[in-house]
N, C-alpha and C positions, 0 to 999 in steps of 0.2 A: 504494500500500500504506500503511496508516495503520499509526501505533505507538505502543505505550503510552508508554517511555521516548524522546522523539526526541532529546535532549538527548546520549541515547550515541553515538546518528552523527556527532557530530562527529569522533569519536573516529578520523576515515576523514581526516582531517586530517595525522596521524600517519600512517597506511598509503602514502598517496601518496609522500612524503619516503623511506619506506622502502622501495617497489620502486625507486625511482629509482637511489637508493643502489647495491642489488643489482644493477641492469641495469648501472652505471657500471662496479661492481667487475669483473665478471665481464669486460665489453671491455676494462677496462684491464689484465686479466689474458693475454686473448688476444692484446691489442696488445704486450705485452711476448713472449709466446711466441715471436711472430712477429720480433721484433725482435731479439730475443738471442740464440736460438736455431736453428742451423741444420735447414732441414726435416726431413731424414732424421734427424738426433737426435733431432728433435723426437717423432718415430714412436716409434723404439724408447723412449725415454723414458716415454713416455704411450700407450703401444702397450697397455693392459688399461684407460684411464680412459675413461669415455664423458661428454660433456663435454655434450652433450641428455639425459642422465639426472639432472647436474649442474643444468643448467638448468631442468627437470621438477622436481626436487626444491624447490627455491628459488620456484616459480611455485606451487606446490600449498600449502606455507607460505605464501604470501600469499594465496590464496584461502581456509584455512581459516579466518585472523586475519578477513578480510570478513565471512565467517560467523558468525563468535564475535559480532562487534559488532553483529552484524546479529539475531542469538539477544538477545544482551543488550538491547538498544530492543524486545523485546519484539513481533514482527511480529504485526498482529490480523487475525481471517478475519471471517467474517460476523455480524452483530448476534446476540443472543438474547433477546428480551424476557421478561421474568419479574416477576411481581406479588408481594407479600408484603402480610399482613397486620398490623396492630399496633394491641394492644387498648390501650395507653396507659396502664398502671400505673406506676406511678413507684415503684421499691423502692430504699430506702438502708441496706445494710445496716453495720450503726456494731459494728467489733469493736475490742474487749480486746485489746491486745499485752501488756499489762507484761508483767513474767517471774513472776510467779504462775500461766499461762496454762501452763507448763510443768510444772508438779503431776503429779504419778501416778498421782492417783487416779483417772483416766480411763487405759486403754490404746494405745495407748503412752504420750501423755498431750491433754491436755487442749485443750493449738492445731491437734494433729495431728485430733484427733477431730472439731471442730468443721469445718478446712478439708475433710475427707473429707466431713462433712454439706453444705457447702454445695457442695463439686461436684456433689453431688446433687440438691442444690436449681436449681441452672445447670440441668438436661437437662430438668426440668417444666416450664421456663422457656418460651414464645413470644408474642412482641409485646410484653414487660414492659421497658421500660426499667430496669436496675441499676447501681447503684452502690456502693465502699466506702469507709469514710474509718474508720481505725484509732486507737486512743486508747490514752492512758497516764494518765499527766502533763500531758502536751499531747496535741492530735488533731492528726491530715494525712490532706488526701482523698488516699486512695490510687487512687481510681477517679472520673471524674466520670458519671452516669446515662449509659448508652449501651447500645445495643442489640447492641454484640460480645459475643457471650458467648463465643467462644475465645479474644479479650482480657483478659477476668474470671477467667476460669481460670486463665490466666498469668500474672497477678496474683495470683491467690488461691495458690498455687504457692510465690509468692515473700514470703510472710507468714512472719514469724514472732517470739516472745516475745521481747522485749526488742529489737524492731527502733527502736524512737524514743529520744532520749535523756533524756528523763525520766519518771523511774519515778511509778507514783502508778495513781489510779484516779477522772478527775474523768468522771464520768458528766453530770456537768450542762451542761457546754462542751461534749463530746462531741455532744448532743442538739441545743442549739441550734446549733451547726457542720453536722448533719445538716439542719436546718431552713430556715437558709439556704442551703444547697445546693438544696432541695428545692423552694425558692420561688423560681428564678433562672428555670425555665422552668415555672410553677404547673400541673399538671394536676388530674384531678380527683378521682381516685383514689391517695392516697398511700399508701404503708407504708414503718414505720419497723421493721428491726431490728433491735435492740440485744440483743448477744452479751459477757456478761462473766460474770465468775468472783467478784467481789467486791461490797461498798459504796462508795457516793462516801466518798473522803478530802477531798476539794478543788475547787476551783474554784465556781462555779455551784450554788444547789440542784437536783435534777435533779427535783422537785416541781413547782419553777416554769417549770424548761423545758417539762416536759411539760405544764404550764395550756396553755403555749406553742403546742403541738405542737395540743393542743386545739382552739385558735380557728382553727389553719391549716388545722382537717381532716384531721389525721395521726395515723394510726393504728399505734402503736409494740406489735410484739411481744417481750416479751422471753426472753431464753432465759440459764438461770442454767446455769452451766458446773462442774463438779463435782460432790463429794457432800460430805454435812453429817459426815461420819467427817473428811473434807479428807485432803489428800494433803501429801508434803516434793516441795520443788521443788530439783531436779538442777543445781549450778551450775558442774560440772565432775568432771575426773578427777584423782587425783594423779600419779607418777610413778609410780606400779605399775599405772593401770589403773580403779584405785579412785573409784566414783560419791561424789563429797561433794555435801553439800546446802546449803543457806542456812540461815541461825543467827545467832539474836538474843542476846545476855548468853551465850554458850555451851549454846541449849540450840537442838535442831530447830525450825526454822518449821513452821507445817502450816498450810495454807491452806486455809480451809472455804469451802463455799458460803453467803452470806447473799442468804436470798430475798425480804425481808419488801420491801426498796425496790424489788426490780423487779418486785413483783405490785402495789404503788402504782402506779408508772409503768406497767405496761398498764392496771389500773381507770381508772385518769385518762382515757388515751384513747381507752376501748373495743378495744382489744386484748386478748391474752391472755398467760399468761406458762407458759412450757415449761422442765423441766429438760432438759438434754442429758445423756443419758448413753451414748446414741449418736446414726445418723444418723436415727432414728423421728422426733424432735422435729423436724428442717427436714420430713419428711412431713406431719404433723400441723399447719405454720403454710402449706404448699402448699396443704395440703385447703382449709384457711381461708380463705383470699387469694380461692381460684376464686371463694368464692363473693360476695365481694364486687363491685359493681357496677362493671365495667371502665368506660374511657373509652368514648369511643365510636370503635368499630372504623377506623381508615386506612387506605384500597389505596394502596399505595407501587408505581410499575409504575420499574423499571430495566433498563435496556438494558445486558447486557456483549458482550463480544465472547469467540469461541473464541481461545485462544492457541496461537500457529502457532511458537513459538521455538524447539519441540523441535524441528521438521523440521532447520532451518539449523543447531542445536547437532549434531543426529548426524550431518551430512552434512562438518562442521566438523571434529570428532572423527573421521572416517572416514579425510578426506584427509588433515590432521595425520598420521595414524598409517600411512596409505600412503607420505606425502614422506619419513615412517625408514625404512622398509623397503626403497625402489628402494636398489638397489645401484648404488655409483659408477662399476663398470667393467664392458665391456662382456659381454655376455652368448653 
């Protein structure tokens, strides 16, 4: 029998020690009965204990525990070969955390909207390599190019505004962080996109990133996050309840959309640039992508196996729950 985890069988290392144990206690339990006890007392004493149900009970817990460990390494049945295709697009998409991304002027607001687009974006998804790396102040790949997309989800899940510790909006490091990523395993077919709510403050021009992104052959869509009214961004409650906002000299923040650098930065790379206002805009950069010219198509053929751990888990479960139930005296 082959198994996924075999490392768990060891675990049988431990079982042995422990019926041993049990078998010991139990004789030296009868050895004393017999010893101390005269027979006839002996009777009426333990005259309702049945002492092979005893035994039964103790013997069904240790075949259930073999079970358990035996469910846990995982036991495999027979092969299943299965093919997958993969068209070889390489996507990186580069988001916005600062806490501007938290704005209102999107419902409920502005991180929620977008991660709700790009779950969307995930299920159009087949054969496309993706990835994320999130930006502020500074950027951190959050995801490197991989073909899980219920990993990305789960990730994409666990985003949110003001997750890095400095604030800011450098679009320009952001880009070339995505670029280097991207050129670690070159394909041929890139896209870049970049998902923010603001202008660069800092770092890097993001002009020259994108010359950048250019000569690699990457093609950046952007998607500007807000509306030009702008929204106040939520940075807590008081002790009554009470939504307070962010405020500069005492007066509201409102955080506008500015579009003018991220319709440069697609022009530069032949991309295009989209407002979000909801999840239409990840549709409309789907529609786009298709029709770009994929890599060239790879049969991937993998072999798994059926997983057979239920059987021994419910037969495991079964006894366990029989060894409570025998009664200790006799029937």
């Amino acid at each position: 029998m082959n198994f996924a985890d075999k490392d768990i069988l060891k675990l049988f290392i431990l079982v042995i020690p422990i019926f041993i144990y049990l078998i010991y206690r139990i004789l030296i339990i009868f050895n004393n009965f017999n010893k101390f006890f005269d027979k006839k007392l002996l009777g009426k004493i333990f005259y309702n204990v049945s002492f092979v149900t005893i035994f039964l009970k103790y013997l069904l817990i240790i075949i259930s525990l073999v079970l358990f460990i035996i469910a846990a390494a995982r036991p495999l049945g027979k092969p299943i070969e299965t093919e997958q295709q993969y068209s070889g697009r390489d996507i990186m998409i580069v988001l916005d955390v600062s806490s501007s991304m938290n704005a209102i002027d999107l419902k409920p607001n502005r991180i929620e909207v977008v991660k709700k687009g790009l779950h969307d974006f995930l299920t159009k998804l087949s054969g496309d390599r993706v990835g994320i790396i999130v930006f502020a102040g500074i950027d951190f790949v959050q995801c490197p190019l991989t073909l899980d997309y219920e990993a990305v989800s789960f990730i994409i899940d666990s985003i949110y505004a003001g997750m890095l510790p400095k604030e800011g909006t450098a679009l320009g490091n952001a880009i070339q962080s995505a670029i280097e990523r991207m050129e670690e395993k070159a394909e041929k077919s890139k896209v870049m996109i970049l998902i923010t709510d603001g202008e660069s403050l800092e770092g890097i021009s993001p002009i020259d990133a994108s010359k950048i992104a250019k000569e690699k052959n990457i093609r950046i869509y952007t998607l500007g996050v807000g509306t030009e009214e702008g929204g106040m961004i939520p940075e807590g409650e008081d002790i009554w309840g009470r939504t307070y906002y962010k405020s500069y000299r005492g007066e509201i923040v409102i955080s506008r959309l500015d579009e003018k650098i991220l319709k440069q930065i697609a022009g530069i790379t032949d991309g295009k640039y989209f407002r979000v206002t909801d999840i239409n805009a990840f549709n409309k950069i789907m529609n786009d992508i298709k029709e770009i010219e994929a890599n060239k198509a790879k049969i991937k053929k993998e072999t798994k196996y059926e997983e057979n751990y239920w059987i021994f888990l419910l037969w495991g479960i079964i006894l366990f729950m029989i060894a409570h139930i025998i009664p200790t005296g006799k029937i």
